[in-house]
C-alpha positions as CSV (number, residue, x, y, z in Angstrom):
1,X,-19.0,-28.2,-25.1
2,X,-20.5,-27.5,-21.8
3,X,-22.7,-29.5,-19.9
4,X,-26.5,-27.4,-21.1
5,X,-27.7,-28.1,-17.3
6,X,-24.1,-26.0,-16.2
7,X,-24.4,-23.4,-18.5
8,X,-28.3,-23.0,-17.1
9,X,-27.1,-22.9,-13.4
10,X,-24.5,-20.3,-14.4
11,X,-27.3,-18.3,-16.2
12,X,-29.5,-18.6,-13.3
13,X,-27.1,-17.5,-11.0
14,X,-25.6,-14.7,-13.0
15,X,-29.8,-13.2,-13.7
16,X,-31.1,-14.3,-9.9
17,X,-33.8,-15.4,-11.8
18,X,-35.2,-18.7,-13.2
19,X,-37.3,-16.9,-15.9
20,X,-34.8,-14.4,-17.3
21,X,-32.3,-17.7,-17.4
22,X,-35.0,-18.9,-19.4
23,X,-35.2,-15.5,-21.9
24,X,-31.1,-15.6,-22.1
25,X,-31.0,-18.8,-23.0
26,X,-34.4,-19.2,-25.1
27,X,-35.2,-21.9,-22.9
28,X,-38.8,-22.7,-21.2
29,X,-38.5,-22.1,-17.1
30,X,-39.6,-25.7,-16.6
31,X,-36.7,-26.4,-18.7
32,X,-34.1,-24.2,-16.4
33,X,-35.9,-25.9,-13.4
34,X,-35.6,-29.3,-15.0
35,X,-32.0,-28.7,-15.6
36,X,-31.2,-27.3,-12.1
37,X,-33.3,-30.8,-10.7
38,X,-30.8,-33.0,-12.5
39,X,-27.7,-31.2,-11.9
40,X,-28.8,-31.0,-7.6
41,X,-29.5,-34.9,-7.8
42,X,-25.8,-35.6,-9.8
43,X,-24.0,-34.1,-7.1
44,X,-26.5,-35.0,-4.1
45,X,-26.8,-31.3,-3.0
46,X,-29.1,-28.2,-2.6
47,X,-27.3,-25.4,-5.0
48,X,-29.6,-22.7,-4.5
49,X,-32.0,-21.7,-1.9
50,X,-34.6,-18.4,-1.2
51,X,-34.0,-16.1,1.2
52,X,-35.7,-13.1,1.7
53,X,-36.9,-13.7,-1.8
54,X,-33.7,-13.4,-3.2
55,X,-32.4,-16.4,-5.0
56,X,-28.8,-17.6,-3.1
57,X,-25.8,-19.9,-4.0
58,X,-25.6,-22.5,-1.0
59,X,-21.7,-23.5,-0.1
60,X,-22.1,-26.1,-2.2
61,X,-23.1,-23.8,-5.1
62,X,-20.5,-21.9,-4.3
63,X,-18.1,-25.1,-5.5
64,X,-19.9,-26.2,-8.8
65,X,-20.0,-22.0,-9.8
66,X,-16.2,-22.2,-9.5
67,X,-16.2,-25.3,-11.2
68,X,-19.0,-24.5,-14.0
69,X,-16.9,-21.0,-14.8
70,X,-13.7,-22.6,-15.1
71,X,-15.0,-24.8,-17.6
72,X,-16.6,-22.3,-19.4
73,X,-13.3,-20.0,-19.2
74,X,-11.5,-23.2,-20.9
75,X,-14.1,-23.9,-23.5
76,X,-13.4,-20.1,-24.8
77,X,-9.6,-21.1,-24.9
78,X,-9.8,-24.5,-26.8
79,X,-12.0,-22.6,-29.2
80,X,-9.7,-19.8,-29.4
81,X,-6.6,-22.3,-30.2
82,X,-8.9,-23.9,-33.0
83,X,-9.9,-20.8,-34.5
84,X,-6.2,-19.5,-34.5
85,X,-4.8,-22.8,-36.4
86,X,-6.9,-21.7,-39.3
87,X,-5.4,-18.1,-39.3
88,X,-2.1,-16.6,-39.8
89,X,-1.7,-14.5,-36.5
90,X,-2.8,-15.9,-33.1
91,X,-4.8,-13.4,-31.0
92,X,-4.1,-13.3,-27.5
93,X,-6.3,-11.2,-25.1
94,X,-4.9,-9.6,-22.1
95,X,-5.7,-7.0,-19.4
96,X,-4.3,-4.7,-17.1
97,X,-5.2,-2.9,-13.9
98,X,-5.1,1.2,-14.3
99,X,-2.2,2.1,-13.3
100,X,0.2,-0.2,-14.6
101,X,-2.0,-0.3,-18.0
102,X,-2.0,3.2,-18.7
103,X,1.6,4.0,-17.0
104,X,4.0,1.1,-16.5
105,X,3.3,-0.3,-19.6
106,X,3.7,3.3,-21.8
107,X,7.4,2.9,-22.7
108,X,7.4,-1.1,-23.3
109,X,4.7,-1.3,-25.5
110,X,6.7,-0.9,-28.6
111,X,8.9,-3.6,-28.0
112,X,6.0,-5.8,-26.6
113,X,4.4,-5.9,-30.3
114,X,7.7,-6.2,-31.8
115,X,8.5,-8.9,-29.9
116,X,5.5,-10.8,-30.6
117,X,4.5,-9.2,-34.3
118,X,3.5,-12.7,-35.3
119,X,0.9,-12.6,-32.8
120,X,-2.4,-10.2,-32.6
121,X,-2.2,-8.6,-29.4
122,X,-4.9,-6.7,-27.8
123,X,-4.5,-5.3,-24.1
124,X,-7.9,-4.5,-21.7
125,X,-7.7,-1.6,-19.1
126,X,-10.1,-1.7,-16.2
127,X,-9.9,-1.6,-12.7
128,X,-8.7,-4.5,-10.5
129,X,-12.5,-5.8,-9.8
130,X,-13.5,-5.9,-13.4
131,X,-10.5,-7.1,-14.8
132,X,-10.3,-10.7,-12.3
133,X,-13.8,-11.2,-13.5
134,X,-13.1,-10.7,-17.2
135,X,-9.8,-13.1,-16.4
136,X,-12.5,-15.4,-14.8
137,X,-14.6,-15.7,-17.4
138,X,-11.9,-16.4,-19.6
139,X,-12.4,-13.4,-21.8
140,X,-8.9,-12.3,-21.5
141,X,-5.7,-15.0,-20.8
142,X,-3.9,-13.4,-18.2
143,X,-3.8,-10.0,-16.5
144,X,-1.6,-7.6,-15.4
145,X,-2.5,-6.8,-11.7
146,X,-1.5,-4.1,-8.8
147,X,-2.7,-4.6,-5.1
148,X,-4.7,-7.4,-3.7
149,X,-5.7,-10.8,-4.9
150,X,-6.8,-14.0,-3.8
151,X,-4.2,-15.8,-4.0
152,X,-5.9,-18.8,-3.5
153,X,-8.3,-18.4,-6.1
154,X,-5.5,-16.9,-8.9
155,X,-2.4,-18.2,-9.7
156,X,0.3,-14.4,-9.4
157,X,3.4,-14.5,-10.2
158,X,5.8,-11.5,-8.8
159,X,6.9,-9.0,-11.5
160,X,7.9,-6.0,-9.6
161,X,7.1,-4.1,-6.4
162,X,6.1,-0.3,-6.7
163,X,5.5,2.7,-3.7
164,X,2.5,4.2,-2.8
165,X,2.8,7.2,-2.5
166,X,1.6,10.5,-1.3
167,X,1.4,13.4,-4.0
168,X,1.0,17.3,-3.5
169,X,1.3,20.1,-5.5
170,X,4.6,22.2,-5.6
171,X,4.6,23.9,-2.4
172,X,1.8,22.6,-0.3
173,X,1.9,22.9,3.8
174,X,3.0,19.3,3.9
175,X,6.0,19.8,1.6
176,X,7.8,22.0,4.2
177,X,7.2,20.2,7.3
178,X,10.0,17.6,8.3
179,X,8.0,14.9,9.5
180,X,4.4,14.3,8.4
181,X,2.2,11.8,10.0
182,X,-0.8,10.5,9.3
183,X,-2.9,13.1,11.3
184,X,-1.0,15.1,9.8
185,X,-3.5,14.9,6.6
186,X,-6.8,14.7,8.1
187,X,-7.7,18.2,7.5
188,X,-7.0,18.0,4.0
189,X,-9.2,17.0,0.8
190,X,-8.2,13.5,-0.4
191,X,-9.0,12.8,-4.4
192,X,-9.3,8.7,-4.6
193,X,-10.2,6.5,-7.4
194,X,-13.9,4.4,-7.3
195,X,-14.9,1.5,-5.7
196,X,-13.3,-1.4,-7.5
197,X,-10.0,0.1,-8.2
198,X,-7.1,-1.5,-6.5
199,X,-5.3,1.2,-5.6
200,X,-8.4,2.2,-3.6
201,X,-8.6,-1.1,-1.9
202,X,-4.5,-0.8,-0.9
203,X,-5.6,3.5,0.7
204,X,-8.5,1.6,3.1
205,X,-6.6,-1.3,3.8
206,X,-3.5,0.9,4.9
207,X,-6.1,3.1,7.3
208,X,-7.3,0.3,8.7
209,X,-4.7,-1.0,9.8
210,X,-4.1,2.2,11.6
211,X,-7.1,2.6,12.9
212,X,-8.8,5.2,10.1
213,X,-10.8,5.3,7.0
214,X,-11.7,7.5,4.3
215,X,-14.4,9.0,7.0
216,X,-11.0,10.1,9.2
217,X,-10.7,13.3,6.2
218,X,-12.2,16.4,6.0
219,X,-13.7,15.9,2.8
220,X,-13.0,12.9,-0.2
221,X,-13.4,13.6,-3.9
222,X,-13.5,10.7,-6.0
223,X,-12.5,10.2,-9.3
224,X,-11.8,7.6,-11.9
225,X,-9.1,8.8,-14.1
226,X,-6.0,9.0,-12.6
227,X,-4.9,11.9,-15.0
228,X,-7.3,14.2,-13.7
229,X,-6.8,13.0,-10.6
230,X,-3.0,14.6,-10.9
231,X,-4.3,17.5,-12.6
232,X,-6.8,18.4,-10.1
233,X,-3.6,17.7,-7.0
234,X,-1.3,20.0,-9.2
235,X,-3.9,22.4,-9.3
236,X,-4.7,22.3,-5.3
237,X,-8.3,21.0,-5.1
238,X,-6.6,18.5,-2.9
239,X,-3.8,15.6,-2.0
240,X,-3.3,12.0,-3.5
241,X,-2.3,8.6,-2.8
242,X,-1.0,6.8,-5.7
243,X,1.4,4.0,-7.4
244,X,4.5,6.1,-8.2
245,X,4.4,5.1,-11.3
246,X,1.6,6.5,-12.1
247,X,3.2,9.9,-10.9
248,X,6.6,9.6,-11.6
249,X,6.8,11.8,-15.2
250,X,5.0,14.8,-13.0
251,X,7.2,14.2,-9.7
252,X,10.2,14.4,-11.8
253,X,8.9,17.5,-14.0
254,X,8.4,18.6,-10.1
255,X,4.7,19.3,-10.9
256,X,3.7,17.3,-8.4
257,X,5.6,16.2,-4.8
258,X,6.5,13.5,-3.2
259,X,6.0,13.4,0.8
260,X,6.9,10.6,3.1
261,X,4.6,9.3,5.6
262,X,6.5,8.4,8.5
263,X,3.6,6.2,9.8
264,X,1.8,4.9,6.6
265,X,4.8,3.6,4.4
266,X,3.2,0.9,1.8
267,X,4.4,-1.1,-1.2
268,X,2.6,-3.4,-3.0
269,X,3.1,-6.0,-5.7
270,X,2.5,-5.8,-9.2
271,X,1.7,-9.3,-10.4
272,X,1.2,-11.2,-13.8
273,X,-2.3,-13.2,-12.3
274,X,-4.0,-16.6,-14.4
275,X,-7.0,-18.5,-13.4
276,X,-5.0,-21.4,-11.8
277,X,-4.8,-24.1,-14.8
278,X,-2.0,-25.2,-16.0
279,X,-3.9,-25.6,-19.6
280,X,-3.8,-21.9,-19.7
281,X,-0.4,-21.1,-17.6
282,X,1.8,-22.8,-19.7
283,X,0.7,-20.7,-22.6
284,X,1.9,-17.9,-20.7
285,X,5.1,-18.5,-19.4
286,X,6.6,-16.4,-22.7
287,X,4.5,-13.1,-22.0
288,X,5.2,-13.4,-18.0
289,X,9.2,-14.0,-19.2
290,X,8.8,-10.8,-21.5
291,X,7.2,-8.3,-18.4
292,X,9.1,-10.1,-16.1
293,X,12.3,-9.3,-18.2
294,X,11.3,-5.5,-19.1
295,X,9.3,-3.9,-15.9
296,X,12.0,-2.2,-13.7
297,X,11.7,-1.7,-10.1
C-alpha cells in the first residue's frame, strides 16, 4: 500500500490546495500539513513553495511526484494481477490516441479479441495529452500513441511510421497546381483538431520549423472529431492536415485529395508507449508482438 504521507503530497499537488487535500482524503489540514512536514524532513528538501499565492512543486518535488505516481501506477497493477487470479478472464486496460484508435485499429480488431478471447479487453480513445496521463496514473497498461512523446519519461517502442498529410476536396485550386508550397495555403481555411491532440502538436511543430504558425492562415476552425473534420473538407469549408490513415478510405473513394507539399513533407511514428518499468513491460511484450505483427506501413 502507499506510503499515507505520498498519497497526501500527491493529493495536495493534484487540488493546489492543503484543505481540499484534506476534503478528498477526509483528512484534518493539520494532518495534510503534518504529513507533508515528515515527508520534507525524510528526504531533507522543500517540496513545495508559494508563489504568487499559488502553491508550486520545487525541482525537488518535481522528483518525489514522479516517484510517488509511479508507485501509485504500480499499486493499481499488483491489485489488478490479484484480483484477476480470482477470476476466469484477465482484464487488461489499454488506450489509444485518435487516429490510430478510431482508424488504424478498425480492421484488426477482430482478430485482436480473437487472439486474446481468454482475456477481457477494453481499449480507451483520447487524445495524445489525456491518454499519457491516464498511462501515468496507471489507469490503462500501455497505449497506443501517434506524434510526440517524452521519450525520456516513456518507454515507445516503434510500430509503424504513417504520412501526414494534406487533404482537399475533389477539385480544389490546390489539386491542379503542379507544385504547392507552403505559402501556397495561407489564404485558405485550415480545420485542426484541439489542443491536446497529437496530430495538432506534429501541424505547429512542422510550421515552426518553417518559420509559421496557425496565425500564418487566413482563418482556423477547430474541431475534435476527425470525421467531421473530413466531412466538413469534402464539403469545402476548408483544407486539412492529417495521419493518412485517418483518410485513406475517403482518398481512395477519391472523396477527398491528397496534395504534396513540396516544402512541408512530415512523417511521424506510431508507437506502442509504457511507463518505463520493466514490472509492467514485460507484461506487454505479447500485445506489442501482436500490433507490431498486424499494423502495416
Amino acid at each position: 500500500m502507499i506510503d499515507q504521507k505520498l498519497e497526501s503530497f500527491l493529493s495536495v499537488v493534484k487540488n493546489g490546495s492543503y484543505t481540499k487535500a484534506a476534503l478528498e482524503l477526509e483528512l484534518t489540514q493539520p494532518a495534510i500539513s503534518h504529513h507533508m512536514k515528515l515527508l520534507e524532513e525524510h528526504y531533507g528538501s522543500k517540496l513545495l513553495e508559494y508563489r504568487n499565492r499559488t502553491l508550486t512543486l520545487t525541482e525537488e518535488g518535481k522528483i518525489v511526484l514522479d516517484h510517488a505516481e509511479m508507485l501509485k501506477a504500480r499499486e493499481r497493477v499488483i491489485r489488478e494481477r490479484l484480483q484477476h487470479m480470482t477470476e476466469k478472464r484477465k482484464e487488461t486496460r489499454f488506450g489509444a490516441t485518435l487516429t490510430i484508435g478510431e482508424f488504424t485499429l478498425a480492421d484488426i480488431l477482430p482478430e485482436l479479441f480473437s487472439s486474446f478471447v481468454h482475456e477481457h479487453l477494453t481499449l480507451l480513445v483520447d487524445n495524445t495529452k489525456n491518454m499519457l496521463k491516464m498511462l501515468k496514473d496507471g489507469e490503462i497498461q500501455f497505449a497506443l500513441v501517434e506524434g510526440l512523446i517524452d521519450k525520456d519519461e516513456y518507454r515507445a517502442r516503434l510500430l509503424k511510421t504513417s504520412s501526414f498529410v494534406l487533404v482537399v476536396k475533389e477539385g480544389h485550386r490546390l489539386t491542379k497546381m503542379k507544385n504547392v508550397r507552403l505559402d501556397d495555403l495561407l489564404s485558405e481555411v485550415l480545420i485542426i483538431r484541439e489542443e491536446g491532440s497529437g496530430s495538432r502538436e506534429i501541424l505547429e511543430r512542422g510550421l515552426i520549423e518553417r518559420n509559421r504558425s496557425l496565425k500564418s492562415f487566413s482563418d482556423t476552425i477547430v474541431m475534435g472529431n476527425v470525421n467531421i473534420m473530413k466531412r466538413m473538407v469534402e464539403t469545402g469549408m476548408g483544407i486539412s492536415m492529417m495521419y493518412r490513415d485517418a483518410a485513406l478510405a475517403e482518398l481512395t473513394e477519391r472523396r477527398l485529395v491528397e496534395v504534396p507539399i513540396e516544402d512541408l513533407a512530415m512523417e511521424r511514428e506510431f508507437n506502442f508507449v509504457e511507463v518505463s518499468d520493466p514490472f509492467s513491460q514485460d507484461e506487454n511484450d505479447k500485445y506489442y508482438t501482436f500490433f507490431k505483427d498486424h499494423l502495416t506501413e
